[in-house]
TORZA-817808 format. One record per residue (C-alpha): residue number from 1; z, x, y. Coordinates in steps of 0.05 Angstrom, whole numbers, plus 5000, padded with zeros to 4 digits. Layout:
BEGIN
pt pos NUM | w Z | u X | v Y
...
# end
This chain:
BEGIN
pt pos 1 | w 5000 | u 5000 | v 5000
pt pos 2 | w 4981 | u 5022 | v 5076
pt pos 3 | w 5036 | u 5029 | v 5125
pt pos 4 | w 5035 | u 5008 | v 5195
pt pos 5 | w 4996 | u 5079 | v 5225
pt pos 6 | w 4947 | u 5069 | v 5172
pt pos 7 | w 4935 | u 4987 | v 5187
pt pos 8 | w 4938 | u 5007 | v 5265
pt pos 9 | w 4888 | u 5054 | v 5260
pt pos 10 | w 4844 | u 5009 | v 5219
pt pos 11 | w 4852 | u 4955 | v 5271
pt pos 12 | w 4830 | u 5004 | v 5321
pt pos 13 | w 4766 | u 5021 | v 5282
pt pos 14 | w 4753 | u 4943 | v 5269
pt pos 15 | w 4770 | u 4935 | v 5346
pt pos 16 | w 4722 | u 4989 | v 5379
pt pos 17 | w 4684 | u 5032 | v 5311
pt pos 18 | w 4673 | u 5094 | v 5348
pt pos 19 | w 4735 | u 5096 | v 5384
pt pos 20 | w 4759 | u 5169 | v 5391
pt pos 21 | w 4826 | u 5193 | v 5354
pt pos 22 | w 4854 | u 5207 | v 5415
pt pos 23 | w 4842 | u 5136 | v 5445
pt pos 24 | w 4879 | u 5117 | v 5378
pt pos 25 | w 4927 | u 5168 | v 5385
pt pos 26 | w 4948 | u 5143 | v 5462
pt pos 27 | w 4943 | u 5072 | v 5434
pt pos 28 | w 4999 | u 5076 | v 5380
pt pos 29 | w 5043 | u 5129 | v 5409
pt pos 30 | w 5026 | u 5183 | v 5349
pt pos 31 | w 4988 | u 5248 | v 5344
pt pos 32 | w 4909 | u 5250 | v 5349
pt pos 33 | w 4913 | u 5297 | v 5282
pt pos 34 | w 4958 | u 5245 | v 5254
pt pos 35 | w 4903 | u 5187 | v 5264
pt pos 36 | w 4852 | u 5244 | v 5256
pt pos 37 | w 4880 | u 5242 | v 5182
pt pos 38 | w 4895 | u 5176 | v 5162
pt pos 39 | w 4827 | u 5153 | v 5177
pt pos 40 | w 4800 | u 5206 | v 5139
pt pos 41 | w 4847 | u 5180 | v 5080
pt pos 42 | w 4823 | u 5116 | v 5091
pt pos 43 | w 4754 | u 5134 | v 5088
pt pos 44 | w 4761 | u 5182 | v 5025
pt pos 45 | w 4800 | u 5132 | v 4986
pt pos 46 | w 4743 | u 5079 | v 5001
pt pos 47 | w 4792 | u 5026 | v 5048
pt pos 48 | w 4737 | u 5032 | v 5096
pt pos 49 | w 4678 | u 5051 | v 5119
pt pos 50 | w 4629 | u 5047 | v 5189
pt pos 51 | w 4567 | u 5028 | v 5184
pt pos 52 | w 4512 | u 5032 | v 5234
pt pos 53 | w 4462 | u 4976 | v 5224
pt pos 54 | w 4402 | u 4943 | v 5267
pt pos 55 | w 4406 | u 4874 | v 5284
pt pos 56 | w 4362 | u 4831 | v 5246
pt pos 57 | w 4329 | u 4802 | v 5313
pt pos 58 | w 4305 | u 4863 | v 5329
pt pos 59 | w 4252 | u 4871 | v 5269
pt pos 60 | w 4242 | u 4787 | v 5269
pt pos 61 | w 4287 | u 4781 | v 5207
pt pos 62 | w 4331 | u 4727 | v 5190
pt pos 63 | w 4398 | u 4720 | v 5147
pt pos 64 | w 4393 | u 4664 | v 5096
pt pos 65 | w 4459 | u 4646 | v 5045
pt pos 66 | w 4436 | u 4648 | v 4975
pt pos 67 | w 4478 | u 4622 | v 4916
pt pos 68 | w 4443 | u 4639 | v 4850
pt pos 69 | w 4464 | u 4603 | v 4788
pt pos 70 | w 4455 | u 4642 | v 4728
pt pos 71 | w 4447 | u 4645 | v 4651
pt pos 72 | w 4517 | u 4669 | v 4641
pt pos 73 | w 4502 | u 4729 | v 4597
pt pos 74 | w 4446 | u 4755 | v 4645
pt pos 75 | w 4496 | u 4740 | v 4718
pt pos 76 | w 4515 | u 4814 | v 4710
pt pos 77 | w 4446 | u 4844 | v 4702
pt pos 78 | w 4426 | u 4795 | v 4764
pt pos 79 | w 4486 | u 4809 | v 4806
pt pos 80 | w 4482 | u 4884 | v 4809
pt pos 81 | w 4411 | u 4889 | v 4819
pt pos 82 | w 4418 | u 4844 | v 4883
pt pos 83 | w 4478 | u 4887 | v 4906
pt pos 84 | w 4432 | u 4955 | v 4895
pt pos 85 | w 4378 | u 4912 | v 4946
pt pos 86 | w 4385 | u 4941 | v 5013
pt pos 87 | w 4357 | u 4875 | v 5046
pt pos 88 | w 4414 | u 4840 | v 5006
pt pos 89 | w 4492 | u 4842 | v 5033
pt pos 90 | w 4561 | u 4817 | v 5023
pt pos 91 | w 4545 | u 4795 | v 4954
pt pos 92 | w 4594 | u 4783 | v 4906
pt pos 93 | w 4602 | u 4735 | v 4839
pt pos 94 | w 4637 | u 4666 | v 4847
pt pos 95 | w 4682 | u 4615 | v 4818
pt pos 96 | w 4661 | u 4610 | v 4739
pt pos 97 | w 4629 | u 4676 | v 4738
pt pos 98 | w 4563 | u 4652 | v 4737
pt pos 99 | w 4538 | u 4642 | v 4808
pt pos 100 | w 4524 | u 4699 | v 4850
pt pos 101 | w 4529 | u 4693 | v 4926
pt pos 102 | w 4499 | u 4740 | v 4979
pt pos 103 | w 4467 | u 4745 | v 5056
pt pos 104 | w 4396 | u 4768 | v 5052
pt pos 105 | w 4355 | u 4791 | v 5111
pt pos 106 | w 4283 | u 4770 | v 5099
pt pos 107 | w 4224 | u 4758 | v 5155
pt pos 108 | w 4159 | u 4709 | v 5160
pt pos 109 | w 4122 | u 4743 | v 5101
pt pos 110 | w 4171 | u 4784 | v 5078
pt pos 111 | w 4211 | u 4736 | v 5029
pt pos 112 | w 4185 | u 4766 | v 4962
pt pos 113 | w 4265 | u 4770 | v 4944
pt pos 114 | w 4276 | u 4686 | v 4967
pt pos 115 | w 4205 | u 4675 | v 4932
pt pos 116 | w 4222 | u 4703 | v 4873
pt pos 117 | w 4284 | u 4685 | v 4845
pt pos 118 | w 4275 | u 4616 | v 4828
pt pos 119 | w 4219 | u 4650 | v 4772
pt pos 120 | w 4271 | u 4699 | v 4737
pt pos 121 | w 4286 | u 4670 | v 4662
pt pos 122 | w 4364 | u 4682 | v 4677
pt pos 123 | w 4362 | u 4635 | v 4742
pt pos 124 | w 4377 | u 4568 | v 4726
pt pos 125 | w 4382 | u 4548 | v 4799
pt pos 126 | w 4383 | u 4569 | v 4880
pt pos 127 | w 4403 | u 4549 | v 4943
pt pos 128 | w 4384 | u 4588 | v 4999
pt pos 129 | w 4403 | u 4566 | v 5068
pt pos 130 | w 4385 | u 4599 | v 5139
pt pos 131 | w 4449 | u 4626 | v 5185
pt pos 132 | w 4437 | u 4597 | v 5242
pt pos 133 | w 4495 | u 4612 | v 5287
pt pos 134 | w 4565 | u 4655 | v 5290
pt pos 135 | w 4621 | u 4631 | v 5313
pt pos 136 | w 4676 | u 4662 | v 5355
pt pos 137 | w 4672 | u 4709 | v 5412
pt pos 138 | w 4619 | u 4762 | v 5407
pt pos 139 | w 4635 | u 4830 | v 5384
pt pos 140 | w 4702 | u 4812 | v 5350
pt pos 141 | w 4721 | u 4851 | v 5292
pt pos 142 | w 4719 | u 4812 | v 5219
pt pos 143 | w 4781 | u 4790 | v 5188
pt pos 144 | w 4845 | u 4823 | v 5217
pt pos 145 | w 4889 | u 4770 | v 5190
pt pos 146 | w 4943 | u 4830 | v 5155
pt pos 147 | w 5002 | u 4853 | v 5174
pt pos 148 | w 5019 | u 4916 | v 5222
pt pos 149 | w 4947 | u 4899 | v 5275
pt pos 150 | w 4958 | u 4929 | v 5344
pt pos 151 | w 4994 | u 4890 | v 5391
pt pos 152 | w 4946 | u 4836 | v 5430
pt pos 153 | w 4945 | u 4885 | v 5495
pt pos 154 | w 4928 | u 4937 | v 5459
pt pos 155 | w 4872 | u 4908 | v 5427
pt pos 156 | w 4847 | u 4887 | v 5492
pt pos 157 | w 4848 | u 4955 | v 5522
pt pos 158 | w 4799 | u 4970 | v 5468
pt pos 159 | w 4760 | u 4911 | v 5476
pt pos 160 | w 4752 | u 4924 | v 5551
pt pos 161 | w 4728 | u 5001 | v 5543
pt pos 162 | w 4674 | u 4984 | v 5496
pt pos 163 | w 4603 | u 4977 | v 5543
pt pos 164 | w 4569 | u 4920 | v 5557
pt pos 165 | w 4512 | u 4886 | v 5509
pt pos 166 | w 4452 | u 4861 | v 5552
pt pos 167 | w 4402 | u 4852 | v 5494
pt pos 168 | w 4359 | u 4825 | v 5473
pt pos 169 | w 4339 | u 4872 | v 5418
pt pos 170 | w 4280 | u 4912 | v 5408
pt pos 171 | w 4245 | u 4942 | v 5347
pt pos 172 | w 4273 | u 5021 | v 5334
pt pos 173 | w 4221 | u 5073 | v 5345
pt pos 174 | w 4201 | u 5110 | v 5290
pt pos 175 | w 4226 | u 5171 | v 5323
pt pos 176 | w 4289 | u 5132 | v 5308
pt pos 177 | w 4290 | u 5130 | v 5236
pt pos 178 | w 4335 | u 5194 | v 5213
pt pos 179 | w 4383 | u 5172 | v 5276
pt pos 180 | w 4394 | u 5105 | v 5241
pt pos 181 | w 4390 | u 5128 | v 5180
pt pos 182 | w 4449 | u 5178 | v 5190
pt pos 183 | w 4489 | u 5119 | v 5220
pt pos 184 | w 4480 | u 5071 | v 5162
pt pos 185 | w 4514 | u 5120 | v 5118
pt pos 186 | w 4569 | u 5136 | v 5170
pt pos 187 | w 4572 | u 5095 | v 5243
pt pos 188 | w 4625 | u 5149 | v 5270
pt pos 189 | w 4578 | u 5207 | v 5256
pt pos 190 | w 4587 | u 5255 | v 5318
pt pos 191 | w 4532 | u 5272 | v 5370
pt pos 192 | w 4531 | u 5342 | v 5343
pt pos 193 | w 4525 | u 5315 | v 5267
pt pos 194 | w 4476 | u 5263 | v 5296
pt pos 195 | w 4436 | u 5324 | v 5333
pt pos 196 | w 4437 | u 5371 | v 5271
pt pos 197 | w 4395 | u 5318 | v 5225
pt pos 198 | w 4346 | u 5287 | v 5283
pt pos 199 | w 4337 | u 5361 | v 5315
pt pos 200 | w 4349 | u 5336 | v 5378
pt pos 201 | w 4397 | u 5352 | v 5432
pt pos 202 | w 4469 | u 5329 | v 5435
pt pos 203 | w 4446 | u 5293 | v 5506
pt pos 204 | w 4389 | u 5261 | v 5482
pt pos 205 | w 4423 | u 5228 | v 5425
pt pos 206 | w 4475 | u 5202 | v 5474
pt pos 207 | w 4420 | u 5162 | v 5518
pt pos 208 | w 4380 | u 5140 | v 5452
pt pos 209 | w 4455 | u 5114 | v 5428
pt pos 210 | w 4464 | u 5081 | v 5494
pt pos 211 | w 4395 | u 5043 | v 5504
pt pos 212 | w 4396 | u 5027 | v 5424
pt pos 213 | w 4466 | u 5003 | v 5433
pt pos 214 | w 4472 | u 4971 | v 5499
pt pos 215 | w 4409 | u 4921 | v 5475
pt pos 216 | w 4445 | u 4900 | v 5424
pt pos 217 | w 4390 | u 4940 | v 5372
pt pos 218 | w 4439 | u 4985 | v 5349
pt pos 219 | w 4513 | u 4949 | v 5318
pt pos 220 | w 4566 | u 4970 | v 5282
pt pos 221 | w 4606 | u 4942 | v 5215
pt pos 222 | w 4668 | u 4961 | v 5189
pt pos 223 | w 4670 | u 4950 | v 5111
pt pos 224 | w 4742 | u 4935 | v 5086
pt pos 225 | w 4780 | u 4921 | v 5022
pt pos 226 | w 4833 | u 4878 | v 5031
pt pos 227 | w 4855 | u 4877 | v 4968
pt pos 228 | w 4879 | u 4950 | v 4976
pt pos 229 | w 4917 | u 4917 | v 5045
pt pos 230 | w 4949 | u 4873 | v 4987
pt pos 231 | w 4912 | u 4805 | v 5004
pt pos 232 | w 4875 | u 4783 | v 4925
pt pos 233 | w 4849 | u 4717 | v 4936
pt pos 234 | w 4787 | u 4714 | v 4973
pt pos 235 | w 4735 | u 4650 | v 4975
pt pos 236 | w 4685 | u 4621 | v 5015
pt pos 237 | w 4696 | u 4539 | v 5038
pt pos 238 | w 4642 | u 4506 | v 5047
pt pos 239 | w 4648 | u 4450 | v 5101
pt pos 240 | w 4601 | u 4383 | v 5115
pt pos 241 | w 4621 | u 4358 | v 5194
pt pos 242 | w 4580 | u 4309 | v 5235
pt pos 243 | w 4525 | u 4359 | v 5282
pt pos 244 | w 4571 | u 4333 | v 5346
pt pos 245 | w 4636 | u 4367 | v 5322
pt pos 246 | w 4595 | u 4422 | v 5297
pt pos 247 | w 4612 | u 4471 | v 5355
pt pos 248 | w 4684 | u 4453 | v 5354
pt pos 249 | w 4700 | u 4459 | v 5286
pt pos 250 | w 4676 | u 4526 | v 5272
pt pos 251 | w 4707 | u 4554 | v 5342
pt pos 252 | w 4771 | u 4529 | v 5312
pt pos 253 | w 4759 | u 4566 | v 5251
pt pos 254 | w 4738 | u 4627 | v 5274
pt pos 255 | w 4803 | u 4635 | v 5309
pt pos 256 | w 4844 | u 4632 | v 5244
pt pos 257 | w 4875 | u 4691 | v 5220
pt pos 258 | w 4859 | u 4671 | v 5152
pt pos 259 | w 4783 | u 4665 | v 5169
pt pos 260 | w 4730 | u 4732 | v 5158
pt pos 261 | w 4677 | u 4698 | v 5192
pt pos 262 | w 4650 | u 4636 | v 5208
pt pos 263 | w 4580 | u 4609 | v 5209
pt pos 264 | w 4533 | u 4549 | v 5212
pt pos 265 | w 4477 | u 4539 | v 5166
pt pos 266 | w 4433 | u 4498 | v 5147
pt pos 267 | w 4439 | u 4436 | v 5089
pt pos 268 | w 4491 | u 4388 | v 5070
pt pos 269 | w 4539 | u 4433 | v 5072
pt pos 270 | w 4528 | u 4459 | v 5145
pt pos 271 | w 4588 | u 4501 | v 5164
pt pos 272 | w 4616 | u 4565 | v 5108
pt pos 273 | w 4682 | u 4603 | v 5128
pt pos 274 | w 4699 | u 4668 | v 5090
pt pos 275 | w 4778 | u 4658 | v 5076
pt pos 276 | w 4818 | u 4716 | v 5056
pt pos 277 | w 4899 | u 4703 | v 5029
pt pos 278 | w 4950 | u 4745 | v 5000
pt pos 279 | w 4942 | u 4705 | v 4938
pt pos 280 | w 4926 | u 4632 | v 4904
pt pos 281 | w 4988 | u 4596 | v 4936
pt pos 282 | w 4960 | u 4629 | v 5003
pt pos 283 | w 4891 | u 4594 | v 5010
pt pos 284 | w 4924 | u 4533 | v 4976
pt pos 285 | w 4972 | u 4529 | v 5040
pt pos 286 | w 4916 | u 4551 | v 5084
pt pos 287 | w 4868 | u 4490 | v 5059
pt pos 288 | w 4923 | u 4436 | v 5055
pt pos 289 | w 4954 | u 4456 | v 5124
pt pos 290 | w 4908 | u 4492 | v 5177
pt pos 291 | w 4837 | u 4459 | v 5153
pt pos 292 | w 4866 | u 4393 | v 5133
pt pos 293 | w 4882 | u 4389 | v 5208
pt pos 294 | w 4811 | u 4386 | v 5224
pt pos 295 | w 4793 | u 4309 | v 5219
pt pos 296 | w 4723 | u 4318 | v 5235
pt pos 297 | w 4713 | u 4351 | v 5168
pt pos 298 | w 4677 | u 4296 | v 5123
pt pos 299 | w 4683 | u 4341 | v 5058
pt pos 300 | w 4687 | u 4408 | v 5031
pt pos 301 | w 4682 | u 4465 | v 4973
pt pos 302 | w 4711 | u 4518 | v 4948
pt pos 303 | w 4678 | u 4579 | v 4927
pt pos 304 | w 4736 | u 4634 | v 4894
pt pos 305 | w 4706 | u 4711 | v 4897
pt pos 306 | w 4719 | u 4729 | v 4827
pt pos 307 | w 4686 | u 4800 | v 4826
pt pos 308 | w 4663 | u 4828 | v 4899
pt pos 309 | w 4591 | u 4876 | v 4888
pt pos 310 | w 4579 | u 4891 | v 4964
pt pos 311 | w 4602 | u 4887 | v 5038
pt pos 312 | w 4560 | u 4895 | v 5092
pt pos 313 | w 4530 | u 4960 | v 5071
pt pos 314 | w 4576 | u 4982 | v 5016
pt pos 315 | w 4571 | u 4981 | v 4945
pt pos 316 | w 4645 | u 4955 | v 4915
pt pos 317 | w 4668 | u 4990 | v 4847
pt pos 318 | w 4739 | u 5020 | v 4815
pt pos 319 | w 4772 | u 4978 | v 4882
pt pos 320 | w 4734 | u 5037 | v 4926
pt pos 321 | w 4674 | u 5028 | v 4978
pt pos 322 | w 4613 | u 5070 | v 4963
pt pos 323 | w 4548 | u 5084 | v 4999
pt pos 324 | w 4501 | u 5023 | v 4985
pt pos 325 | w 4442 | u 5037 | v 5021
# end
């Protein structure tokens, strides 16, 4: 279990991901070698990783929601060779162990993935619905709902140092590629590290950072584990609310502690919240307490995460993140 540097440091990553150790360091009153360190932990013992990604918009991709029923002796084979996709993310097999839930990015003439599936021999049925919309104030961090976060000022002092997004995206160059490609693996690489593999200078990857960044191009995820933070049961609801309550349903939600990430889709079910508990008892509590309070939800489904494959950009295996792109 993490103690309260480690989980203040990973709030500080979630907060601002290329914060500098000494920010931290001010921030929580302890040495910058000493945050220096425990992120490195964290990192080494997979807890976390940052991940430098390009916005879908930006190459005319959109996010759809799959759920994949399969033949239950082929889910495995199916599951982990979505998970190895780099197009496919957050995938991870569901209640039953024989549906298989991911995000996949696909464009107008690019859905060979979304075309596909319903023709494998071990599907017995899709869904696929578009994200249309994310709740909750933009650039947030995910789910921070554990114990020993930074103080709500402090998080704020982050919050307010990170620069401003104007957008709207733009397609990379393809000068860009090895810069990206560096970040996907690691989003806190340095300038220097970041010079070393594009062969550029240290000052021109510090303006191609800022323009890819400041449009809104250039974002950045922090994969976590909270099962190593000692929070085990982990589900996605699935909620049905009348289009007119839409906008204040899911605001609600995305201010819960409880909740990952919020988002409306498309079909009956138009509204899916990622819900992460310390355990069973947890999300039972959660469901029958904070969401029951929400009359203008008309109906709703539980989807239990019974073995995670992938985060954002991560790979999941042994309880560890590992490069998965």
């Amino acid at each position: 279990m993490l103690d309260l540097v480690d989980t203040q440091v990973l709030h500080a990553v979630q907060c601002s991901p290329r914060v500098t150790f000494r920010r931290v360091a001010q921030l929580i009153g302890v040495s910058e070698q000493t945050v220096a360190r425990r992120y490195q932990a964290l990192r080494r013992d997979g807890v976390l990783r940052v991940l430098g990604r390009v916005a879908p918009a930006s190459r005319r991709h959109d996010e759809w929601v799959a759920r994949i029923r399969c033949r239950p002796d082929r889910v495995d084979t199916v599951a982990d060779a979505l998970a190895r996709r780099p197009d496919v993310s957050f995938a991870h097999v569901t209640s039953g162990g024989a549906e298989v839930m991911c995000l996949v990015r696909a464009g107008a003439g690019h859905d060979v993935l979304l075309q596909r599936l319903p023709k494998s021999v071990s599907v017995l049925g899709v869904r696929i619905d578009l994200l249309l919309h994310r709740f909750g104030p933009p650039g947030t961090a995910d789910w921070t709902g554990y114990e020993g976060r930074l103080t709500a000022t402090q998080e704020q002092a982050l919050r307010d140092e990170l620069p401003p997004v104007a957008g709207p995206p733009v397609e990379p160059a393809e000068e860009d590629a090895p810069l990206l490609a560096m970040l996907a693996q690691d989003g806190r690489a340095t300038h220097a590290q970041l010079a070393r593999e594009t062969r550029w200078t240290q000052t021109r990857v510090a303006r191609r950072l800022e323009v890819l960044e400041s449009s809104g191009t250039l974002y950045y995820d922090v994969d976590l584990l909270p099962e190593r933070l000692g929070y085990h049961s982990h589900a996605t609801v699935w909620l049905r609310v009348a289009p007119r309550h839409l906008e204040e349903v899911g605001e609600e939600l995305a201010r819960h502690d409880e909740v990952a990430v919020t988002l409306a889709v498309s079909g009956p079910d138009n509204l899916m919240a990622v819900v992460i508990c310390r355990d069973s008892d947890g999300l039972y509590r959660y469901l029958t307490t904070r969401v029951a309070k929400l009359r203008a939800i008309e109906g709703y489904e539980v989807s239990v995460r019974v073995r995670p494959l992938k985060q954002a950009g991560s790979l999941i295996a042994g309880g560890r993140l590992l490069a998965g792109e």
